[in-house]
Every structure is written in C-alpha cells, then in structure tokens.
C-alpha positions in Angstrom: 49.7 184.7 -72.6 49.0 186.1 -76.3 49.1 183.6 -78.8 51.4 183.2 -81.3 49.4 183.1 -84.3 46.3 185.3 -83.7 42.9 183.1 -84.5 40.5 185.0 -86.1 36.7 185.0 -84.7 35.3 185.1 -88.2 36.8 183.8 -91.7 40.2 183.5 -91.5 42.1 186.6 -93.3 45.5 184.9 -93.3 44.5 182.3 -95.8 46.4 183.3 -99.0 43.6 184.4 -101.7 44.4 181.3 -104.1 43.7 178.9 -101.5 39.8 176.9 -102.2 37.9 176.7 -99.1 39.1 173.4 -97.8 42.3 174.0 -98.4 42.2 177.3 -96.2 40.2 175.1 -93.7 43.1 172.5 -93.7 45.4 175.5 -93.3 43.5 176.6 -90.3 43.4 173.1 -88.6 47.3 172.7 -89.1 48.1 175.8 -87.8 46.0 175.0 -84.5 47.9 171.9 -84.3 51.3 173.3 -84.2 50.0 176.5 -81.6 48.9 173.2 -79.1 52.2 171.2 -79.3 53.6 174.9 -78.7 51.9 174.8 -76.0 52.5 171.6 -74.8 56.2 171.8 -74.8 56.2 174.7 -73.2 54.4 173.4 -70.2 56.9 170.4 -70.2 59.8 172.4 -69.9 58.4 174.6 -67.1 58.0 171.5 -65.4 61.0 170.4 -66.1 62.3 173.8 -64.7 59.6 173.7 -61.2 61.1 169.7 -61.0 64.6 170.5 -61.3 64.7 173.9 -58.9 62.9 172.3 -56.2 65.5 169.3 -56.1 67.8 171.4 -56.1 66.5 173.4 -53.3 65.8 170.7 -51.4 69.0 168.5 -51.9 70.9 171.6 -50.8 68.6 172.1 -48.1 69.1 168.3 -46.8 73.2 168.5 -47.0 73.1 171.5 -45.2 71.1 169.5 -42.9 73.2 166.3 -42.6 76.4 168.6 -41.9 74.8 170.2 -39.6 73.2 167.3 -37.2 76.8 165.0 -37.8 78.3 167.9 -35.8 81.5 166.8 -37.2 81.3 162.9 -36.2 82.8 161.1 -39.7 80.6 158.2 -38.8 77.3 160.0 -38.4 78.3 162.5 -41.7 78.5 159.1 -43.7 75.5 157.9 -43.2 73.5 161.2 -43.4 75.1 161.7 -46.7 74.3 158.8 -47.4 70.3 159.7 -47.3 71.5 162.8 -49.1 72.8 161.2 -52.5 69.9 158.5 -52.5 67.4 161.9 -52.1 69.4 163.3 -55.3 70.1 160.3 -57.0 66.1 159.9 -57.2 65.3 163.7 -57.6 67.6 163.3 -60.9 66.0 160.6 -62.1 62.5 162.5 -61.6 64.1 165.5 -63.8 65.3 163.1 -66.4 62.0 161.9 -66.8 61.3 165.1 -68.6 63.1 163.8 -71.8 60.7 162.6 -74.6 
C-alpha cells in the first residue's frame, strides 16, 4: 500500500518555509497521527466487510441446509430455522460490533 502523504527520509521538504523548526516538527508529528487513524479505520472497515461477508455466506449456507435436511416436514423446517435465525441473529450482532 503507498502512503498517503509521502514521509520524507531526511528533513521534511513539505514544511512551508515560514514554519520555525518545532513548529515543522509538530507539523510532522500531526501528520503521522492522522496517516495511523487512516490506517486504523481502514482496517476496521475491512473487518467489518471480512465479518459481514462470511455471515452472510454462512447464514445462507445453513438455510440452504435446514431446507434441505426438513425435506419438506413443517415441523422439522421450524425448528431448523429456528437454529438459522439464532446463527444470524448473533452473526448481526458480531457485525454491529464494528460501530464506534
């Protein structure tokens, strides 16, 4: 991944040229800061994204399941489904977990 703001291996060239020394160094240090929360949020939301596609995959995966091994008994479909929304109900509350 490139970064978003190139960091310089010597003195930093981006610092405008009325800037003191410190000042450039705070520059510096707050401009790190906001390339790692960048970073961090990015990572959330493509855990978010791995979180949400794999219960997704598998509560599809389970329902085909359940409608396949109640083989048309109404009884036997209930409570399979049954196991089916609780596995989604707590897959969604593991993607909504995300938030913050």
């Amino acid at each position: 991944m490139s970064n978003i703001v190139p960091s310089p291996k010597g003195p930093t060239t981006n610092t405008p040229e009325s800037f003191s020394r410190p000042e450039g160094r705070s520059l510096a240090r707050r401009q790190n800061a906001e390339v790692a929360r960048g970073l961090v949020t990015a990572t959330r939301i493509q855990a978010a994204g791995h979180v949400a596609a794999t219960a997704m995959h598998m509560t599809s995966m389970l329902s085909r399941e359940a409608a396949f091994l109640a083989d048309g008994d109404p009884q036997t479909a209930a409570r399979l489904n049954f196991i089916v929304d609780s596995f989604a109900d707590n897959a969604a509350w593991e993607v909504r977990q995300f938030r913050g």
